[in-house]
mmCIF file of the C-alpha atoms, coordinates in Angstrom:
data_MODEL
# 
_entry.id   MODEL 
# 
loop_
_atom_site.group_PDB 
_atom_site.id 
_atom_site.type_symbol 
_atom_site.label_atom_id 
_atom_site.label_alt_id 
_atom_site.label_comp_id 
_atom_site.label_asym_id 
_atom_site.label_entity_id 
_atom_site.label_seq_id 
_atom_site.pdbx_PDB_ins_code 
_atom_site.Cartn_x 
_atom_site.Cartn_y 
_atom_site.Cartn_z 
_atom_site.occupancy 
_atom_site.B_iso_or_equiv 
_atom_site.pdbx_formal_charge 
_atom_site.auth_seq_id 
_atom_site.auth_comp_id 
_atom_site.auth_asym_id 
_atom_site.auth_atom_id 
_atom_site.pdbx_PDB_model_num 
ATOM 1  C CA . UNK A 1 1  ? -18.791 -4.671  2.889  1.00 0.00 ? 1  UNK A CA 1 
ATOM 2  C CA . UNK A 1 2  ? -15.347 -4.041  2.613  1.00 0.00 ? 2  UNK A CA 1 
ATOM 3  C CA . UNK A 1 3  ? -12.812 -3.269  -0.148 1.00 0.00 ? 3  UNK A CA 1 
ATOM 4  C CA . UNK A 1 4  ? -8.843  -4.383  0.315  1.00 0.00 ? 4  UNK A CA 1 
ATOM 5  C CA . UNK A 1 5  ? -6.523  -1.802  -1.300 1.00 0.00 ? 5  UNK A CA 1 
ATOM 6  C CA . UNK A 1 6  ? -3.076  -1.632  -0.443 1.00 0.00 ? 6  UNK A CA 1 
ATOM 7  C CA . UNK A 1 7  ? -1.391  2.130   -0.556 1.00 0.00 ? 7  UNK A CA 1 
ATOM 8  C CA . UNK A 1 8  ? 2.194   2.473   -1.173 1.00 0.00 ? 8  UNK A CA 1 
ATOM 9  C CA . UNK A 1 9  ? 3.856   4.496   1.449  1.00 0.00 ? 9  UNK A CA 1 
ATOM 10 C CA . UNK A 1 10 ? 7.165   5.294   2.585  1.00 0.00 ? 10 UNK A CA 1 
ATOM 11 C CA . UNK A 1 11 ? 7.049   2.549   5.762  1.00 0.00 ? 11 UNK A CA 1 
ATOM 12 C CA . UNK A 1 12 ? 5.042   0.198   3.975  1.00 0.00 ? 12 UNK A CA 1 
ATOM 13 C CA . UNK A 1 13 ? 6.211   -2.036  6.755  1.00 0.00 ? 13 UNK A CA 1 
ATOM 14 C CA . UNK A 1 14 ? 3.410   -0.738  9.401  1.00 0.00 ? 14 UNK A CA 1 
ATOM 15 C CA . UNK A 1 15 ? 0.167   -0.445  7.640  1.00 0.00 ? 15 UNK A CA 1 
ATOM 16 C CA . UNK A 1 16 ? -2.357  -0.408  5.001  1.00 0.00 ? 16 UNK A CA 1 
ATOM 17 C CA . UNK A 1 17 ? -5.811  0.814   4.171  1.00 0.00 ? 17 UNK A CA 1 
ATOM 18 C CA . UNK A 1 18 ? -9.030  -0.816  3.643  1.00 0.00 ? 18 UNK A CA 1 
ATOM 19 C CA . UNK A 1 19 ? -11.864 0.759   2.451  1.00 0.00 ? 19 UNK A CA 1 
ATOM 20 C CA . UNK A 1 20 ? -14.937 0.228   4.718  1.00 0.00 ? 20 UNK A CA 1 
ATOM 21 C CA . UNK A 1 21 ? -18.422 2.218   4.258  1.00 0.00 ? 21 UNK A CA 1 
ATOM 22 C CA . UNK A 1 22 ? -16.869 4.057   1.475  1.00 0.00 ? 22 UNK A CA 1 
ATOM 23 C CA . UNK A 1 23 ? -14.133 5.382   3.730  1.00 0.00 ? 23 UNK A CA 1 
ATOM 24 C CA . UNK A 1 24 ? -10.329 4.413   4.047  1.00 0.00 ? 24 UNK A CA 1 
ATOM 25 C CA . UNK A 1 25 ? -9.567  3.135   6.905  1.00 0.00 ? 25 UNK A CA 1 
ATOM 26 C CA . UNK A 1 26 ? -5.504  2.377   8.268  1.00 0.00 ? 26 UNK A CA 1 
ATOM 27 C CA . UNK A 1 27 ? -4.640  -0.859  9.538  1.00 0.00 ? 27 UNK A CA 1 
ATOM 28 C CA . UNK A 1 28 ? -1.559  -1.442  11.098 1.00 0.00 ? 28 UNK A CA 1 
ATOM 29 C CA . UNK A 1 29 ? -0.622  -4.899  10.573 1.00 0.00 ? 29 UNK A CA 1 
ATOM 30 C CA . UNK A 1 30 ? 0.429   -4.736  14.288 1.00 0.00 ? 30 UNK A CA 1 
ATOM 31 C CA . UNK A 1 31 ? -2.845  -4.662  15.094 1.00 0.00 ? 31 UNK A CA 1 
ATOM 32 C CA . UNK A 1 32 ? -3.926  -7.984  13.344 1.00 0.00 ? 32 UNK A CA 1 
ATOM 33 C CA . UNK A 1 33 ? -4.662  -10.830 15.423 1.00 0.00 ? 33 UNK A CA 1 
ATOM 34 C CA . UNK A 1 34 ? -6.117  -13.217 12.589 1.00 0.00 ? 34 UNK A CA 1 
ATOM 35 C CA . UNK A 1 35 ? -8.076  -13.751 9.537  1.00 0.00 ? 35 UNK A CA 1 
ATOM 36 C CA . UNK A 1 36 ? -10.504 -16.423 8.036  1.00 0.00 ? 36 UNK A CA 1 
ATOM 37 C CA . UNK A 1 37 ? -11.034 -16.647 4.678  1.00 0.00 ? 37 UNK A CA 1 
ATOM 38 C CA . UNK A 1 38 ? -14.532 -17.617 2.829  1.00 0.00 ? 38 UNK A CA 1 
ATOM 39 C CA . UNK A 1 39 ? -14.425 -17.469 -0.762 1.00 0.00 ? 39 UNK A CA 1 
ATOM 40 C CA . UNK A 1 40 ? -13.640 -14.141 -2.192 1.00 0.00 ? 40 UNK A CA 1 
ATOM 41 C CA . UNK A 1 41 ? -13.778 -12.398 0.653  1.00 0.00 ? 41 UNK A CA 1 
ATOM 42 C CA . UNK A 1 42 ? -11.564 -12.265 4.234  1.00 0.00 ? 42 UNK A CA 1 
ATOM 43 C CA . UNK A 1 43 ? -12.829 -11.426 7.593  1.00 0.00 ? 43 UNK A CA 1 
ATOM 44 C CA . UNK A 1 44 ? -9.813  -9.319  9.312  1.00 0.00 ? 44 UNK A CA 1 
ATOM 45 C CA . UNK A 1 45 ? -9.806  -9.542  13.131 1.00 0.00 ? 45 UNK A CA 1 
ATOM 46 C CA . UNK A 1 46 ? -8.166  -6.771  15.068 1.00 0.00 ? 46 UNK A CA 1 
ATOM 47 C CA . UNK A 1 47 ? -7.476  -5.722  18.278 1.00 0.00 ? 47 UNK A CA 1 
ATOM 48 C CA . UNK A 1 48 ? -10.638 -3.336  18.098 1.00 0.00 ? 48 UNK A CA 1 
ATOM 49 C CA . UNK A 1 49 ? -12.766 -4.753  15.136 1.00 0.00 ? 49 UNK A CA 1 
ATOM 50 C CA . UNK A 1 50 ? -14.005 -7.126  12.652 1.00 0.00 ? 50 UNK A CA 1 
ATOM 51 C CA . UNK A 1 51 ? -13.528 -6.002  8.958  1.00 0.00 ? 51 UNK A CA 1 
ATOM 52 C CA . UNK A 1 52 ? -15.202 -7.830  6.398  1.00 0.00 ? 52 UNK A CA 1 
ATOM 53 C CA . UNK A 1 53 ? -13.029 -7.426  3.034  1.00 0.00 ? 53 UNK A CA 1 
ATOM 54 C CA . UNK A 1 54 ? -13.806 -8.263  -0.549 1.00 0.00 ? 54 UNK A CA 1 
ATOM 55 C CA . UNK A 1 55 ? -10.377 -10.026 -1.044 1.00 0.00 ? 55 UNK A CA 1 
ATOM 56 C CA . UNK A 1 56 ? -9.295  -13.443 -0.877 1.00 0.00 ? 56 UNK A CA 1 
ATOM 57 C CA . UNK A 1 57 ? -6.962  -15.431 1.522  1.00 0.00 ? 57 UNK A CA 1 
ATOM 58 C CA . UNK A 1 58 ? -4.509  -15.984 -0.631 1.00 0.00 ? 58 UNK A CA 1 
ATOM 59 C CA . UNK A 1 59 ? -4.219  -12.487 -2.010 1.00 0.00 ? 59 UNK A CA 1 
ATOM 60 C CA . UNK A 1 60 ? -4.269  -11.264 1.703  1.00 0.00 ? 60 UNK A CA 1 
ATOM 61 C CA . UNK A 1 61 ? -1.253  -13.595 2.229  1.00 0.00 ? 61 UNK A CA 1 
ATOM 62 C CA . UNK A 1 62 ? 0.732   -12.471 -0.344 1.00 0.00 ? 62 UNK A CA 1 
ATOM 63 C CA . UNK A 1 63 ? 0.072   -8.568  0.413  1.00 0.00 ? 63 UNK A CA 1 
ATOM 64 C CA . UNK A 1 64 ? 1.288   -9.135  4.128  1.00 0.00 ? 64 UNK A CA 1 
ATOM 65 C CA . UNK A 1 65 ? 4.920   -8.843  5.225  1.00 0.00 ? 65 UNK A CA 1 
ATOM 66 C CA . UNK A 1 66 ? 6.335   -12.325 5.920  1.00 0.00 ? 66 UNK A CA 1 
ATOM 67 C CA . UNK A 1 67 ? 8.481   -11.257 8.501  1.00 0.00 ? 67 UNK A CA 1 
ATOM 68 C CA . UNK A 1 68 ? 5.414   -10.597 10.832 1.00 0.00 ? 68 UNK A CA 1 
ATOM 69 C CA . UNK A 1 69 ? 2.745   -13.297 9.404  1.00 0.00 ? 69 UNK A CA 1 
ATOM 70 C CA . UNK A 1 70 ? 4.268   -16.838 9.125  1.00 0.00 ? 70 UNK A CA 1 
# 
């Protein structure tokens, strides 16, 4: 299980963290190829893995840059 947390950085614009196994781990939103939401929590799909967050969609959506997820 995963835990969303977004980290305010200088270039907010490239990344955030999500805390996986009780470690942080960096996310560029680059990286992203899609999500699916189920209830409270969102299954991130990235180039490399599959992170299973304790967030919901809608949350998700509204922590993500518009200019790169329409």
């Amino acid at each position: 299980m995963s835990f969303f947390r977004i980290i305010e950085t200088i270039d907010m614009k490239k990344y955030f963290f999500i805390k996986t196994d009780g470690k942080y781990v960096r996310l560029c939103f680059s990286e992203i190829l899609y999500a699916e939401g189920s209830r409270n929590y969102t299954k991130i799909f990235s180039e490399t893995k599959q992170y299973l967050v304790l967030i919901t969609m809608k949350r998700l959506e509204q922590s993500l840059p518009t200019s790169l997820f329409t």
